[in-house]
Structures are given as structure tokens and as C-alpha cells.
Backbone bond lengths (Angstrom), bond angles and torsions (degrees), N, CA, C in turn:
res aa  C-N    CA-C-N  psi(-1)  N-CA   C-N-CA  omega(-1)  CA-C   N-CA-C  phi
1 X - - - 1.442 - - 1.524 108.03 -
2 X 1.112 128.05 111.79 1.605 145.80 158.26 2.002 110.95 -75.26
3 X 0.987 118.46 98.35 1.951 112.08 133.66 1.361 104.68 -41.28
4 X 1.487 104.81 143.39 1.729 109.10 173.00 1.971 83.00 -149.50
5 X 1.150 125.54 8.54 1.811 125.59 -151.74 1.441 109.49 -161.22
6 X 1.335 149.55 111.18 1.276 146.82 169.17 2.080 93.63 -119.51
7 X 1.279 124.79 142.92 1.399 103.64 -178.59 1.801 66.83 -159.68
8 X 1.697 87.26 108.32 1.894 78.04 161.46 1.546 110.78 -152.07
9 X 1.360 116.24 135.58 1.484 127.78 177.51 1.610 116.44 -39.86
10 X 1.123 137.11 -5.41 1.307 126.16 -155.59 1.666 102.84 -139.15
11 X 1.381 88.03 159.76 2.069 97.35 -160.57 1.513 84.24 -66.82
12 X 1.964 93.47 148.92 1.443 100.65 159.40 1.584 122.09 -40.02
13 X 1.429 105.11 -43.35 1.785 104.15 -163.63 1.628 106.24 -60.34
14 X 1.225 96.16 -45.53 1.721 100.91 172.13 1.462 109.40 -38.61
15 X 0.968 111.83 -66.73 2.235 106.86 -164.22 1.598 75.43 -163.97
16 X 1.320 109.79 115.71 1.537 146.34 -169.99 1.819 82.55 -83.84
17 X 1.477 123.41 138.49 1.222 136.33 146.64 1.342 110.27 -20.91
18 X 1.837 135.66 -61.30 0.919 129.46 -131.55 1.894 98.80 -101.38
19 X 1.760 97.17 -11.11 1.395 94.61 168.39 1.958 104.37 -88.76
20 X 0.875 133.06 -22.95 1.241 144.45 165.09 1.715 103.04 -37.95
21 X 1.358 99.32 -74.49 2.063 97.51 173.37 1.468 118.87 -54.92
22 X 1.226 109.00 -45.66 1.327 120.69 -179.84 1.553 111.49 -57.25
23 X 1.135 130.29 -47.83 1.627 138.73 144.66 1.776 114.87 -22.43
24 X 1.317 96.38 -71.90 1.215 124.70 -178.08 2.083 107.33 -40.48
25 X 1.421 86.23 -70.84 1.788 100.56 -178.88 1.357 97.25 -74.08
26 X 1.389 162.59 16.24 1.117 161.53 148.85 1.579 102.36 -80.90
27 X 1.255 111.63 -69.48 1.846 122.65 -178.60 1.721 94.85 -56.04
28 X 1.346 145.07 -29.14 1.334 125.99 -167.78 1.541 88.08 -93.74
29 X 1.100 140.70 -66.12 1.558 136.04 169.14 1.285 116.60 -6.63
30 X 1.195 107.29 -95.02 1.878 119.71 -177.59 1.445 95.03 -100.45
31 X 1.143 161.80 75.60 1.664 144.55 148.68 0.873 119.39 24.30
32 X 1.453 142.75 23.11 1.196 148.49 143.86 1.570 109.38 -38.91
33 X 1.501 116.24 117.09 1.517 95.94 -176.11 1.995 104.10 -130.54
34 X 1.414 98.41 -0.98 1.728 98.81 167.03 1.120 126.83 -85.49
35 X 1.519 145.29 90.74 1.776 117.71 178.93 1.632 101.32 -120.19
36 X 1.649 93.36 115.41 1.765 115.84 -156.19 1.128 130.74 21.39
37 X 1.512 140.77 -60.61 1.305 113.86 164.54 1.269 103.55 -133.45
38 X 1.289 124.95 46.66 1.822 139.74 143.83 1.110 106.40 -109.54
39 X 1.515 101.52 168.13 1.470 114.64 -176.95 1.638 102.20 -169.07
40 X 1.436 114.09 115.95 1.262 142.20 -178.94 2.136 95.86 -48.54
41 X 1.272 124.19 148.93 1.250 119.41 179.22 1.645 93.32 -154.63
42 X 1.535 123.11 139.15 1.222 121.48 -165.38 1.467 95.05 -150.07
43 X 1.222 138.49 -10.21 1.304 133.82 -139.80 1.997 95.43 -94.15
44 X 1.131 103.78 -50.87 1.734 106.60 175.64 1.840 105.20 -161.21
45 X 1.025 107.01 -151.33 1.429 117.38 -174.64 1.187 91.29 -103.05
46 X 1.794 112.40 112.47 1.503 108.54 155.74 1.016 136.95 -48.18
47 X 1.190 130.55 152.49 1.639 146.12 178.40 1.414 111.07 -48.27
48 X 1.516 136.33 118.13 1.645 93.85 166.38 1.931 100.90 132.21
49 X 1.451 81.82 -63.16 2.081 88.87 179.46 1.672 115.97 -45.96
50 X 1.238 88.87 149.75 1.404 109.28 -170.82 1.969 109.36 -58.36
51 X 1.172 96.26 -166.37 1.404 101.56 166.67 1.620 131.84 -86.00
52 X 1.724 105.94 -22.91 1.418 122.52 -163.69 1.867 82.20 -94.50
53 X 1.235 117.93 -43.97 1.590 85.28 -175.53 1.353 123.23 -77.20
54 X 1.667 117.12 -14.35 1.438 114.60 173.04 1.512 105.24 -79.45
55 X 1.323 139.06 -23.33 1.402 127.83 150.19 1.972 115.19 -44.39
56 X 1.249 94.88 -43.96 1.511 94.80 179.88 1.479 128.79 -77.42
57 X 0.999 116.43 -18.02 1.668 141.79 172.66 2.122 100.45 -88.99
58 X 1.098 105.01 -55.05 1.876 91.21 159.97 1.516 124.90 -59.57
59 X 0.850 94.65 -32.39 2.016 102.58 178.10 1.569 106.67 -72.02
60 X 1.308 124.16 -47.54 0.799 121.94 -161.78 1.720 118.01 -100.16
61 X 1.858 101.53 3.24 1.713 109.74 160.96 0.823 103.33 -97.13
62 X 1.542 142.93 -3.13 1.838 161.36 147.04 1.300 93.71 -19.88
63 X 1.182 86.12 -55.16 1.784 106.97 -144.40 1.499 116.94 -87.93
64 X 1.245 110.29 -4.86 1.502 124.11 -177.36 1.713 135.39 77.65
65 X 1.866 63.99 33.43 2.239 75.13 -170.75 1.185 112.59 -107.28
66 X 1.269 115.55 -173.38 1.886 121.76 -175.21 1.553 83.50 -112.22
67 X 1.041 112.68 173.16 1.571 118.22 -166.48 2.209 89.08 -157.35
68 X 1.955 98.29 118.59 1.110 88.55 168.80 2.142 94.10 -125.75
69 X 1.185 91.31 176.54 1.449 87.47 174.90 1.550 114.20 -125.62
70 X 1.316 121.35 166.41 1.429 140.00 174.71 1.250 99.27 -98.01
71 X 1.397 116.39 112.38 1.722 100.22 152.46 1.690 109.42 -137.60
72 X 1.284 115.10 163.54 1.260 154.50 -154.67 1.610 103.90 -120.93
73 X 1.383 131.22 74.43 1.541 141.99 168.60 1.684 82.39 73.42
74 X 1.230 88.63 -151.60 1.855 96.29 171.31 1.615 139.33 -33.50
75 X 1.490 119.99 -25.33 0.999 150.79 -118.13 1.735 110.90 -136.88
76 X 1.545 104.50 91.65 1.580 103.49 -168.90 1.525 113.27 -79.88
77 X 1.415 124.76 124.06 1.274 121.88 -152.74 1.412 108.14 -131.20
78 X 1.663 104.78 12.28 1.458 101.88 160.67 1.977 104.63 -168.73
79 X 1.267 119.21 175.36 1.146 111.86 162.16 1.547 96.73 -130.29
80 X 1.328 97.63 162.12 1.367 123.18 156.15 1.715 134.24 -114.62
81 X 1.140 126.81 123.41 1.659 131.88 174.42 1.558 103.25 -104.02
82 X 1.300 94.49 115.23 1.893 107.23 -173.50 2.137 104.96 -134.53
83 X 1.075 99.80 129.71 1.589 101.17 143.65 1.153 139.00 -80.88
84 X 1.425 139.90 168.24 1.410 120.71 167.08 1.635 82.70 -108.18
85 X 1.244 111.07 174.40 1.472 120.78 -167.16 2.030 102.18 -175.67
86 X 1.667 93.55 -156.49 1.559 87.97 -171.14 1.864 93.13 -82.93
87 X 1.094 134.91 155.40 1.656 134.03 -171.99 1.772 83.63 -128.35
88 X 1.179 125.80 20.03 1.849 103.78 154.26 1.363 121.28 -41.94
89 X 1.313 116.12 -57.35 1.313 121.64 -142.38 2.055 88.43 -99.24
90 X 0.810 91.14 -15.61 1.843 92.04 166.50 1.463 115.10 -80.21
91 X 1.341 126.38 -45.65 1.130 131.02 -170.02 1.338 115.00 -59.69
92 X 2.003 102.49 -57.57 1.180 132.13 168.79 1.930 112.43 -29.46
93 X 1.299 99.43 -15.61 1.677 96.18 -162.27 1.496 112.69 94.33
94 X 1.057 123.43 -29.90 1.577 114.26 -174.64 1.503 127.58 -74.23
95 X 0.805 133.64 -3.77 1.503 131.83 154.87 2.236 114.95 -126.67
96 X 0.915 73.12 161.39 1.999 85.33 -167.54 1.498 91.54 68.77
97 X 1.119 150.55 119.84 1.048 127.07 171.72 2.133 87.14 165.00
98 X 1.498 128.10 120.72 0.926 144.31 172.04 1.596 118.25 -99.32
């Protein structure tokens, strides 16, 4: 699985991009999909989102990606554009990984 897309409403200082993947490659690992008050969502396009992220979720099935989201209680606060691919070098620990 490759990120090639992080697109999220909220200041870096809030939840930095790189904790965003790190979320992300944690929830594709073990299915862990809560980390404290996010929660990884993969299943379809929630109910609810605006217009700019369903522009961003079409662009990015354009593009030949899986699309998961970040959200915050009700409230989708980021997208993601991902492939699945070979996950050796993910599993291994070597990428997503701080």
C-alpha cells in the first residue's frame, strides 16, 4: 500500500500530515481504526461531506486510488488517495513508521 494524497481541512499543528499516514499505515496493518479522537473510515463516502471533498474523492478515483478518510466525531477532516501494492517493506517496519 502506497499514500500518493493526504488532503485535510485542519492546521498542521492540529494532527501534522505525517501523523495522518502514520494513522493510516497503523489502521491498514492491524485494523485498528480509533486513535483518540480520530478514526480511520474506509468503508464508502460518509453521509454528510461537503462538496469540496466529494470533488476530492472524484479526482482522486480519476486517478486510480482507494480513498480512506480521517474523521473527528461526525466530521471528515481529511482524505486520503492510497494504492494497495506489495506491503513488504510496510510490514517489515520500514515505511510509516517513526
Amino acid at each position: 500500500m502506497k499514500i500518493y494524497d493526504v488532503f485535510s481541512n485542519v492546521r498542521e499543528e492540529e494532527l501534522p500530515l505525517r501523523r495522518i499516514e502514520d494513522y493510516f499505515h497503523e489502521y491498514y496493518l492491524s485494523g485498528q481504526s480509533v486513535f483518540g479522537n480520530y478514526q480511520i473510515v474506509t468503508d464508502d463516502v460518509p453521509p454528510g461531506v461537503d462538496q469540496d471533498t466529494l470533488n476530492c474523492v472524484r479526482e482522486l478515483k480519476g486517478e486510480g486510488r482507494k480513498v480512506a478518510f480521517v474523521a473527528s466525531g461526525e466530521k471528515i477532516i481529511a482524505v486520503i488517495g492510497y494504492k494497495k501494492g506489495n506491503d513488504s517493506a510496510l510490514k517489515a517496519g520500514r515505511i510509516g513508521t517513526n
